[in-house]
C-alpha positions as CSV (number, residue, x, y, z in Angstrom):
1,X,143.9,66.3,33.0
2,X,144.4,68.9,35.3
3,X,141.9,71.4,35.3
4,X,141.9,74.7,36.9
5,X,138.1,75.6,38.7
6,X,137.9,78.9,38.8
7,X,134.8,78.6,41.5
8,X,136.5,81.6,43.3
9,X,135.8,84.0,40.5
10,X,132.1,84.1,41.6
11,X,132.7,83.8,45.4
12,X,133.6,87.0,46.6
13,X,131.1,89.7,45.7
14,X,133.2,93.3,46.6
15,X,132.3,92.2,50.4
16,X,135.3,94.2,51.9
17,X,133.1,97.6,51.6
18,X,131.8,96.6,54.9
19,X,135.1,96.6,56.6
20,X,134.7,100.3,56.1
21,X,132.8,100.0,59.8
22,X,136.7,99.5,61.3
23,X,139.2,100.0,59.3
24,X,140.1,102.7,56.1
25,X,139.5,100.8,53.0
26,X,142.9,102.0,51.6
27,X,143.9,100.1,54.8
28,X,142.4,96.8,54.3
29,X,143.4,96.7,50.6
30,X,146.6,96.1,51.5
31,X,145.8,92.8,53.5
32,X,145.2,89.8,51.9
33,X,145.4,86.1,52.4
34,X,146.2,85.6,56.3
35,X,146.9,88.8,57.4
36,X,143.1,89.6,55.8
37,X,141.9,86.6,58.3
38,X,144.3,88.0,61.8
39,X,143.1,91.6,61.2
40,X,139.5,90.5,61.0
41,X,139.6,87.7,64.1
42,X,141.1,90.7,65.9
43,X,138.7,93.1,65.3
44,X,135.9,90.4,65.7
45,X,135.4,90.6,69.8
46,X,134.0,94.1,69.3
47,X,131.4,93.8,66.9
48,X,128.2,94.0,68.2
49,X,125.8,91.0,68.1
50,X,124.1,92.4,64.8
51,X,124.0,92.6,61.1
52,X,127.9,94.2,60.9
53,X,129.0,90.7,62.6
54,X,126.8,88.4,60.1
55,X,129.0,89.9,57.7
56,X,132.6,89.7,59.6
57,X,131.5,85.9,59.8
58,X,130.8,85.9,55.9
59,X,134.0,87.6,55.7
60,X,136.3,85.0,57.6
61,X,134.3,81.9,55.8
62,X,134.8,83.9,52.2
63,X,138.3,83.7,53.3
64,X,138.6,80.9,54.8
65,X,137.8,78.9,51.7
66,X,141.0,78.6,50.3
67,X,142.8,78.4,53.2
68,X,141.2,76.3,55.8
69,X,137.8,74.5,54.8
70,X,136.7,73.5,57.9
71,X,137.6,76.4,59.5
72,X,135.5,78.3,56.8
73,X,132.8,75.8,58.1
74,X,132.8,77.2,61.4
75,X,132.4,80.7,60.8
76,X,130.2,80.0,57.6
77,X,127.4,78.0,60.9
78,X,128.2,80.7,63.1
79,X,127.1,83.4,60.4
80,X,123.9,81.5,59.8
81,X,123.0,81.2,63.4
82,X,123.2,84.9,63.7
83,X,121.2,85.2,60.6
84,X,118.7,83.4,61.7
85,X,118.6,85.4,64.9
86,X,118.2,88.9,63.7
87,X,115.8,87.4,60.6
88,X,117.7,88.5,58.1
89,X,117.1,86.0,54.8
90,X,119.7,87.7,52.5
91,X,122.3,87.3,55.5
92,X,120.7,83.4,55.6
93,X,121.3,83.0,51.9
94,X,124.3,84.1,52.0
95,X,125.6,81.9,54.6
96,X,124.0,78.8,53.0
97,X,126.1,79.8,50.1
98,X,129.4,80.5,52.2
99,X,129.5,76.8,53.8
100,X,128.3,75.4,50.1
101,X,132.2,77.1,48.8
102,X,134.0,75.8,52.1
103,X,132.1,72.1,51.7
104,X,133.1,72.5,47.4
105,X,136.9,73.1,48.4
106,X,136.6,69.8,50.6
107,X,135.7,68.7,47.3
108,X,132.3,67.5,49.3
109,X,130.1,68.1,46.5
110,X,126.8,66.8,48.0
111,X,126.7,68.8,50.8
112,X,128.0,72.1,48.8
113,X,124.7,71.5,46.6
114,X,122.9,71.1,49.3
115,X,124.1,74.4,50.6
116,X,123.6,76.0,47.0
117,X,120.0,74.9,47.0
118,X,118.8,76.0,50.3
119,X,120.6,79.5,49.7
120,X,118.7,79.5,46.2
121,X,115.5,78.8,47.6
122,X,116.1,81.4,50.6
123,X,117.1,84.8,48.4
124,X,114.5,86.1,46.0
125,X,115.9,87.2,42.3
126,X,113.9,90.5,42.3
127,X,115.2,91.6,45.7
128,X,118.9,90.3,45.7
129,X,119.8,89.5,42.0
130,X,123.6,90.1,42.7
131,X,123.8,87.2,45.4
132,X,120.9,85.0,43.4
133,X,123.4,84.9,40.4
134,X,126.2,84.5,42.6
135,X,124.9,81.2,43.8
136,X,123.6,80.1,40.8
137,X,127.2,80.3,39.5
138,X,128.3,78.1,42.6
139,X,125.8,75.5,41.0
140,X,126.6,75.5,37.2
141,X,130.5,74.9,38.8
142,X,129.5,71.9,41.0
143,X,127.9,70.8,37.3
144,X,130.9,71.5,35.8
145,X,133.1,69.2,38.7
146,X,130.2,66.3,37.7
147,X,131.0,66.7,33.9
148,X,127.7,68.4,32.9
149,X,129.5,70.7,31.0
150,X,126.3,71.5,28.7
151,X,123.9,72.5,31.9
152,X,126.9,74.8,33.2
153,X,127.6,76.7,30.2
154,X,123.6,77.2,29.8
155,X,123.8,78.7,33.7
156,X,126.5,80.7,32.7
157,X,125.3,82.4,29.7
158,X,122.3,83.3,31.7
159,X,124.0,84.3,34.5
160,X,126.4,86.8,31.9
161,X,122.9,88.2,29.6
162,X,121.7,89.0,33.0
163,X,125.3,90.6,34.4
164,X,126.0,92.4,31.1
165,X,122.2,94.3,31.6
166,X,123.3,95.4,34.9
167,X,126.0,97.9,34.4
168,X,127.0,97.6,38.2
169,X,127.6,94.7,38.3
170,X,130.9,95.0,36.2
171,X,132.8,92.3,38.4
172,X,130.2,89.9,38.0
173,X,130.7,90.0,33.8
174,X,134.8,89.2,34.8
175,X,133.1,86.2,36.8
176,X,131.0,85.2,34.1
177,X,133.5,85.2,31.5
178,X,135.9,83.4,33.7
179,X,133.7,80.5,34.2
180,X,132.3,80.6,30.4
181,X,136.1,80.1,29.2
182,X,136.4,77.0,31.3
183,X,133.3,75.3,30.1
184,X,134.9,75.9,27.0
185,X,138.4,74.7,27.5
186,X,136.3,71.3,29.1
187,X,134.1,70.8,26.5
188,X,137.9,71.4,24.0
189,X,137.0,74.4,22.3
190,X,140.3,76.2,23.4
191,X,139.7,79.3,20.8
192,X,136.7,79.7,22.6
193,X,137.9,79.3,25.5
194,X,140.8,82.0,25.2
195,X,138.8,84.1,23.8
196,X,136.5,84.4,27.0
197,X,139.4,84.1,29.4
198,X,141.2,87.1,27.8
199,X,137.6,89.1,27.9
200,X,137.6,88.3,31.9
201,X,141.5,89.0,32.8
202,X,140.7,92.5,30.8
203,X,137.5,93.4,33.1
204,X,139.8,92.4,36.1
205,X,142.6,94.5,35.3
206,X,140.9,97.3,34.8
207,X,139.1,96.4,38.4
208,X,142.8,95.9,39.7
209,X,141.2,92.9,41.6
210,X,144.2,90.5,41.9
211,X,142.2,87.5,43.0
212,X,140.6,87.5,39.5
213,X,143.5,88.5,37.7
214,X,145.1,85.4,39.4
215,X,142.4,83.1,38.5
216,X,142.2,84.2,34.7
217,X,146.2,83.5,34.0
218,X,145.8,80.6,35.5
219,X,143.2,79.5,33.0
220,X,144.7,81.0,30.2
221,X,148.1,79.2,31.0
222,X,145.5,75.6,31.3
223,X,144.5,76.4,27.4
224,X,148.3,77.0,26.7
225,X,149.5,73.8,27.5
226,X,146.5,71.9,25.8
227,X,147.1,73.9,22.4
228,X,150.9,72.6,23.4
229,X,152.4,76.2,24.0
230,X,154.4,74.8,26.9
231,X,156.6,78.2,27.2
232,X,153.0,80.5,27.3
233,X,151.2,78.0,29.4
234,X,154.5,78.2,31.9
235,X,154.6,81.9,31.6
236,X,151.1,82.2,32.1
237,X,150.3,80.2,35.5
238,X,154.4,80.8,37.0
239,X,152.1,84.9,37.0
240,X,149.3,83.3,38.4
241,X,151.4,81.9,41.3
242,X,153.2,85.0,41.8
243,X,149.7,86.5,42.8
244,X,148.4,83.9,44.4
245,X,151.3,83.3,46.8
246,X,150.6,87.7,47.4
247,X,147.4,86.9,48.7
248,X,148.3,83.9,50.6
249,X,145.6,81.3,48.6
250,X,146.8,77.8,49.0
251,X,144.1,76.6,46.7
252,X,145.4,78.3,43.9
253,X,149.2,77.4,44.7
254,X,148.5,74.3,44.9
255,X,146.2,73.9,41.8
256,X,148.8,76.3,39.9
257,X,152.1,73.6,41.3
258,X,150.0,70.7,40.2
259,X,149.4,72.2,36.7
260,X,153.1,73.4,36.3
261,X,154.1,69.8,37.6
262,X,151.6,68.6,34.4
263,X,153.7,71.1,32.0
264,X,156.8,69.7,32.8
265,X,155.6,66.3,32.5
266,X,153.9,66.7,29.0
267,X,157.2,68.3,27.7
268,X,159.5,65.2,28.8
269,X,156.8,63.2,27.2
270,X,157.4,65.3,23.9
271,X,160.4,65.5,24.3
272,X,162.3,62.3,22.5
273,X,159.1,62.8,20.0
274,X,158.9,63.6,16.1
275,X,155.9,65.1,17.1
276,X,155.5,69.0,15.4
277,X,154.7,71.4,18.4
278,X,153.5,74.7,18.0
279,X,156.3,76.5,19.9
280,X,159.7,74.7,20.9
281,X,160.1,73.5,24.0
282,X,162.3,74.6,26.4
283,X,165.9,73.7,26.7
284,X,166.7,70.4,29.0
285,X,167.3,67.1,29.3
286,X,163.9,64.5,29.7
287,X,165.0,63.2,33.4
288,X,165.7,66.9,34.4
289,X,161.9,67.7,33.2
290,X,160.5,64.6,35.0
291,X,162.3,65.2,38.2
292,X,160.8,69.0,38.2
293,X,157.4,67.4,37.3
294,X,157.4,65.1,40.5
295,X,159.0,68.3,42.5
296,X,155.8,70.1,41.6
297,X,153.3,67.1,42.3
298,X,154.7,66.7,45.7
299,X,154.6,70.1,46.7
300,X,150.8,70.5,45.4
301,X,149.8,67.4,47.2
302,X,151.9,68.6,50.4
303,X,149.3,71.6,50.2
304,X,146.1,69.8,48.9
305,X,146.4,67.5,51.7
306,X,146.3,70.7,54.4
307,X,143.5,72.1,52.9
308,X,141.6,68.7,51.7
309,X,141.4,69.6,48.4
310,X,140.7,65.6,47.8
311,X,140.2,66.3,43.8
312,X,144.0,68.3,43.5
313,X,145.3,65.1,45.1
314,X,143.7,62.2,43.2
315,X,144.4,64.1,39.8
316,X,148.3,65.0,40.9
317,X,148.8,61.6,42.5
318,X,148.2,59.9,38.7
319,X,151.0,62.4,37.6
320,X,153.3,61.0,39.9
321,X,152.7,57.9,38.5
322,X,153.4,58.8,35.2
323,X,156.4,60.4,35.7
324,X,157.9,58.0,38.1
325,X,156.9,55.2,35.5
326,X,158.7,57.3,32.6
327,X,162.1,57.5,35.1
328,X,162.0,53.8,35.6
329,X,161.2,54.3,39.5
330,X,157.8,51.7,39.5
331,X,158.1,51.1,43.3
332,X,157.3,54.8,43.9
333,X,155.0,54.8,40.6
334,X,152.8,51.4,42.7
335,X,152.9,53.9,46.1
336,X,151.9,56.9,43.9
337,X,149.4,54.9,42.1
338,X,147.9,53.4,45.7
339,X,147.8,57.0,46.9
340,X,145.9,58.0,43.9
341,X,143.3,54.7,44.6
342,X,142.6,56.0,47.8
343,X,141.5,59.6,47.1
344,X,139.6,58.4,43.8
345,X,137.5,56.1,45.7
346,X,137.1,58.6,47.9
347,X,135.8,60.9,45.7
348,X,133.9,58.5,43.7
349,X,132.0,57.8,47.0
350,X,131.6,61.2,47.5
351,X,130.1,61.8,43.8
352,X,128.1,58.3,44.6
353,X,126.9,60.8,47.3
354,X,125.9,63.4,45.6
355,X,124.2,61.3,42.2
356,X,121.7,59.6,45.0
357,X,121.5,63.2,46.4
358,X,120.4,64.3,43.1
359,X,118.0,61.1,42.4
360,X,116.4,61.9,45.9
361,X,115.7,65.5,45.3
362,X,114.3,64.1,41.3
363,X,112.6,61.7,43.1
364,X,111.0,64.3,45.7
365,X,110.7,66.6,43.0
366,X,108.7,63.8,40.9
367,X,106.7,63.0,44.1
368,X,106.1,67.0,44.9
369,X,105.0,66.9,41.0
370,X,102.4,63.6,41.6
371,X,101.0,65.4,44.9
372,X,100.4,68.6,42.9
373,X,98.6,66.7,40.2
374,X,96.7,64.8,42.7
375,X,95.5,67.8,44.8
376,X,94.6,69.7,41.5
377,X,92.5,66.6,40.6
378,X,90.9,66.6,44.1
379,X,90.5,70.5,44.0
380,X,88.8,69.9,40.3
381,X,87.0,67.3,41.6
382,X,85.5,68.9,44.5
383,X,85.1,71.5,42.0
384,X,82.7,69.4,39.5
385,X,81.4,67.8,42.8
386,X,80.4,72.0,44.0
387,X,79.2,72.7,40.0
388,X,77.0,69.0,40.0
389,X,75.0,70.3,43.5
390,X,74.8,73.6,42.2
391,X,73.2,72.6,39.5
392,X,71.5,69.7,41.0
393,X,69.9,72.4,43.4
394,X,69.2,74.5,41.0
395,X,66.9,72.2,38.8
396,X,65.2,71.1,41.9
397,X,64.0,75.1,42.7
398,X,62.6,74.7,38.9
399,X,61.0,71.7,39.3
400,X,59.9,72.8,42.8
401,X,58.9,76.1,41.4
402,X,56.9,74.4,38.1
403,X,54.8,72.3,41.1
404,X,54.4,75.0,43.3
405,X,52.9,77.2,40.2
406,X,51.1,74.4,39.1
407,X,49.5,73.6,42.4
408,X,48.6,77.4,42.4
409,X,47.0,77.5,39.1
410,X,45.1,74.2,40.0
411,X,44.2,75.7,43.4
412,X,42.7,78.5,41.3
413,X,40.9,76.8,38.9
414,X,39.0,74.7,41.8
415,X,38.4,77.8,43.5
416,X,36.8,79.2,40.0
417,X,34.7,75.3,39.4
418,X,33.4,75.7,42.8
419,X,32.4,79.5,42.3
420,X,31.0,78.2,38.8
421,X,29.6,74.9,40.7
422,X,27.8,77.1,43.3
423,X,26.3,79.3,40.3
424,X,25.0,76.5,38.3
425,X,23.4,74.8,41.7
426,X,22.1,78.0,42.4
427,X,20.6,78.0,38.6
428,X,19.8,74.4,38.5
429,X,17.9,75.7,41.7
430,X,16.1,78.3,40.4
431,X,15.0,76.7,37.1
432,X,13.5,73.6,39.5
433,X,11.8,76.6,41.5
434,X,10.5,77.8,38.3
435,X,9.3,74.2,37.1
436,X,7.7,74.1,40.3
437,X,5.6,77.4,40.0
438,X,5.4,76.2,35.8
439,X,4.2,73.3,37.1
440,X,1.9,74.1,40.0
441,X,0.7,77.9,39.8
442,X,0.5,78.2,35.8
443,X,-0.6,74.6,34.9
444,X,-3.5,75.3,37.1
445,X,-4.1,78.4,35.3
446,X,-3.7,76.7,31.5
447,X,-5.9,74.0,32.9
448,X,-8.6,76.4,34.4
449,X,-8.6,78.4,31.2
450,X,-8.5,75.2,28.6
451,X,-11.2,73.6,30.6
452,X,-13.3,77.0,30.2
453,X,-12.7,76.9,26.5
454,X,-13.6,73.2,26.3
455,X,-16.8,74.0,28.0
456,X,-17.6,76.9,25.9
457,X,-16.6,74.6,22.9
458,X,-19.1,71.7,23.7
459,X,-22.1,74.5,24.3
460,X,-21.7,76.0,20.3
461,X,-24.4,75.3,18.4
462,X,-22.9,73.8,15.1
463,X,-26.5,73.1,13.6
464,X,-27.5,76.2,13.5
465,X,-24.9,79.0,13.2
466,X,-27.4,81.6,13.4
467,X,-28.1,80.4,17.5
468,X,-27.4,84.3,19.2
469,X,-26.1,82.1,21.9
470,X,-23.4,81.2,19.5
471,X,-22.2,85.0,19.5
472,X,-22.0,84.9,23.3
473,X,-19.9,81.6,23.0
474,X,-17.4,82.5,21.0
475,X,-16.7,85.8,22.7
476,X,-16.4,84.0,25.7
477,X,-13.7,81.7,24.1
478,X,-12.0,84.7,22.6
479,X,-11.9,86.2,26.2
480,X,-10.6,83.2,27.6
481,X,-8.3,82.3,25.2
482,X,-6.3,86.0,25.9
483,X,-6.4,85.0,29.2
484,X,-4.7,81.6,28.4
485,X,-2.1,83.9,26.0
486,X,-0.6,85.7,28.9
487,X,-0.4,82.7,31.1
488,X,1.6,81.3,28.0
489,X,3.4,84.2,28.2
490,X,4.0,84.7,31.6
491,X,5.4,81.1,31.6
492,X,8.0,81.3,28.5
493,X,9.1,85.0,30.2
494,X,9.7,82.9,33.7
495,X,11.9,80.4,31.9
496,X,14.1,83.1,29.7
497,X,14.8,84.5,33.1
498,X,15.8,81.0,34.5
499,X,17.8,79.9,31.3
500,X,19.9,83.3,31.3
501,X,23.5,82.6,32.4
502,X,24.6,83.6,35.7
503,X,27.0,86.5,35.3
C-alpha cells in the first residue's frame, strides 16, 4: 500500500502575507520551493529581533518541512526561543506545531505528538481558532499514520463543521476536505473518498494555491489505481509531480515516484491476468512495466533517504521486492527485502515509541484523574469536617444559651423565694408579736374581766331573786361582760391584721 499523506494540506496557513514587510507579494508568489527558502535566509540578517522574525523562522521551518527536516528543526527551536522571549503564546504555539510537521516528515511520530500537544495546550480556541484547528488536524493525521482511521475522520469532521462556519477560512475547508477523502480512501470507501478529494482540488483551484492543487491530484490519482483505473491514476499523480517538481517539494516527488513505481507494478501484475479491469491498461510488455516500476522505487528511495522520510522508504523498499521477485532477479529481491527490514524495524521502534508515549500520557492522564478525585474528596471532606463544627458549635450556643436562660430564670425565682421568704418571716414575726400581746396584754384583760364576772356570779342571790342586791349584780356583770366583748374584739381584729397576706 502506498498511501499518499496529505499532512501538508493543513500546514501552511496563507503565512506568506507577512513577507509583505520585504518584499511585493506579487514578488514572492513567484518563488517557491528553494528559491522561497534563499530569498528568505537572505533577507533574514535584517529583521529585527521581534515578532516579524518569529515569523521568518515559522516561514523557513514551514518550508523546510519537505525539504530538509532537520533543517526545519533548527529554525522551528530558533522560532520558539524567540517566542518565548517577546511572550508571545500564539508565536509559541505555532512553533510547537512547526517542529511537530518537521519531526512527522522524519516520520518521528512520538515527538511530532509531543509537539502537537504542547502547541494544543498553549493556543486557546476562542482567541486563535484558525491555528487551534490547524494543529488539531496535525493530530487526527499522526492518528491516521497509527491506523486510527475512526478518531481521524471524527477530528476532521469537526475540524470541517467548524471551517465551513467561518467563511474566511475558505482554505481551511480545501484542507479539510483533503484529509476527509483520505480517511476515506484508508478506511476503502473510494466513492467517498473521490467525492471529497474532487470538493478540495475545486476550493484550491479557485484559491490558485498550487501546493493544494498538488496534494489533491495526487490523492485522487491514489483512489484511481485502487478502483484499478491505471491510465487516470497515472494521469492524475504524473500532474501532481509536474507541480510538485515547480515548487521544489521533495516530499511530494518522492511520495508521487513511489506511487507511480506502485502503478506500474500493479499493471505488470495484471497484466498476463483474465482479470476484467475497469479501463485497459496501457500498451507494453510485463518486463518493460516492472523495470519502470523499480526505476521509480529507486528514484523515490534516492529522495526519501535525503529527506528521511523513513515511512516512503520501508513501503517502496517492499515494492522492490515484488518487482524484482516477478523479474526473476531474487538476489536483488533478498537486498531489497533486507533494506525494507531495516527501515520497518525502525519505524516499528519508533511507533513502539510513540504507543508507550501515548500509555504514559493515559497513564498521567489516569493519575491527573485519581489526584482530582482525591483532592475533591479531601476538599468535600474538609467540607463535611467545616459543616460538622459548624453545627457542632452551633448546638453548643443552644445548649449554652438554654443553661444560661435557665440559670437566669432560677436566679430569679431565688431572688422572688427569698423576697417571699423575707415576707413570711417578717409575718411569721408579727403574728408571734401578736400572740405575745394576745397572750400577755389581752389574756390579762379576759382574765381580769372573767374573774370580775365570776366574783359577781358567786355574790347572786339565787334564793331569793327579789335580793335588790341582785339588780346591782347583774348590772355589774352586764358592765363587765361589754368590757370583756371589746377585749374579744380587740383580739380577733389584731389577728385579721396579722393573718392578711403581705402584698
Amino acid at each position: 500500500m502506498y498511501t499518499f499523506v496529505g499532512i501538508d494540506n493543513c500546514s501552511v496557513r496563507i503565512l506568506l502575507v507577512f513577507l509583505l514587510l520585504f518584499f511585493s507579494l506579487r514578488s514572492y508568489s513567484q518563488l517557491q520551493g528553494q528559491d522561497f527558502v534563499d530569498s528568505l535566509l537572505k533577507q533574514l540578517p535584517k529583521v529585527q529581533e521581534d515578532s516579524n522574525k518569529v515569523k521568518c523562522y515559522q516561514l523557513l521551518a514551514n518550508a523546510y518541512k519537505t525539504i530538509d527536516p532537520n533543517a526545519g528543526i533548527k529554525y522551528g527551536q530558533l522560532q520558539l526561543d524567540l517566542a518565548k522571549n517577546i511572550n508571545s503564546q500564539r508565536s509559541i504555539a505555532s512553533a510547537y506545531d512547526q517542529l511537530g510537521l518537521n519531526y512527522y516528515h522524519k516520520s518521528d511520530y512520538t515527538t511530532a505528538l509531543e509537539y502537537f500537544n504542547k502547541a494544543l495546550s498553549t493556543v486557546s480556541l476562542v482567541k486563535h481558532p484558525e491555528l487551534y484547528c490547524s494543529i488539531i488536524s496535525h493530530i487526527a493525521v499522526v492518528y491516521q499514520e497509527l491506523g486510527n482511521h475512526d478518531k481521524a475522520l471524527e477530528y476532521n469532521l469537526q475540524i470541517l463543521e467548524y471551517d465551513k462556519n467561518e467563511g474566511k477560512y475558505s482554505i481551511n475547508v480545501g484542507c479539510d476536505y483533503g484529509n476527509i477523502g483520505i480517511i476515506y480512501m484508508q478506511k476503502n470507501d473510494l466513492e467517498k473518498s473521490l467525492e471529497y478529494a474532487f470538493m478540495s482540488l475545486e476550493v484550491f483551484k479557485k484559491l490558485e494555491d498550487k501546493d493544494g492543487i498538488a496534494h489533491n491530484y495526487g490523492n485522487i490519482g491514489n483512489v484511481y489505481k485502487r478502483q484499478r483505473k491505471f491510465t487516470k491514476a497515472l494521469e492524475s499523480i504524473n500532474e501532481s509531480s509536474k507541480i510538485f517538481e515547480e515548487l521544489g517539494d521533495n516530499a511530494g516527488i518522492a511520495i508521487n515516484l513511489g506511487n507511480i513505481g506502485g502503478i506500474y507494478l500493479e499493471i505488470a501484475i495484471y497484466k498476463d491476468s483474465n482479470v476484467i479491469l475497469p479501463e485497459p491498461l496501457p500498451v507494453g510488455s510485463k518486463t518493460y512495466f516492472l523495470q519502470t516500476a523499480i526505476s521509480y522505487f529507486n528514484k523515490s528511495i534516492e529522495i526519501s533517504k535525503k529527506i528521511e522520510q523513513l515511512e516512503n522508504i520501508k513501503e517502496f523498499s517492499y515494492g522492490l521486492v515484488e518487482a524484482y521477485t516477478f523479474l526473476g532477479n531474487y538476489k536483488m529481491a533478498f537486498e531489497s527485502y533486507k533494506q525494507h527490514i531495516t527501515f520497518r524495524d525502525s519505524i516499528t521502534s519508533t511507533e513502539s515509541k510513540t504507543r508507550i508515549a501515548n500509555l504514559e500520557t493515559e497513564r498521567e492522564f489516569i493519575i491527573k484523574e485519581k489526584e482530582l478525585q482525591i483532592e475533591k474528596l479531601e476538599i468535600e471532606k474538609k467540607r463535611n469536617e467545616r459543616i460538622i463544627l459548624i453545627i457542632t458549635v452551633i448546638l453548643l450556643l443552644i445548649i449554652i444559651g438554654i443553661i444560661v436562660q435557665k440559670f437566669l430564670q432560677q436566679k430569679k425565682r431565688n431572688v422572688v423565694l427569698a423576697v417571699e421568704k423575707e415576707k413570711h418571716l417578717a409575718h411569721i414575726a408579727e403574728q408571734k408579736k401578736v400572740m405575745s400581746s394576745i397572750s400577755h396584754t389581752h389574756a390579762h384583760e379576759v382574765s381580769g374581766q372573767v374573774s370580775t364576772i365570776l366574783g359577781l356570779v358567786s355574790l347572786f342571790n339565787s334564793e331569793d331573786y327579789t335580793d335588790p342586791d341582785n339588780k346591782t349584780i347583774i348590772e355589774g356583770i352586764s358592765q363587765t361582760a361589754e368590757v370583756l366583748d371589746i377585749v374579744v374584739k380587740d383580739m380577733i381584729k389584731e389577728e385579721n391584721r396579722t393573718n392578711k397576706p403581705s402584698e
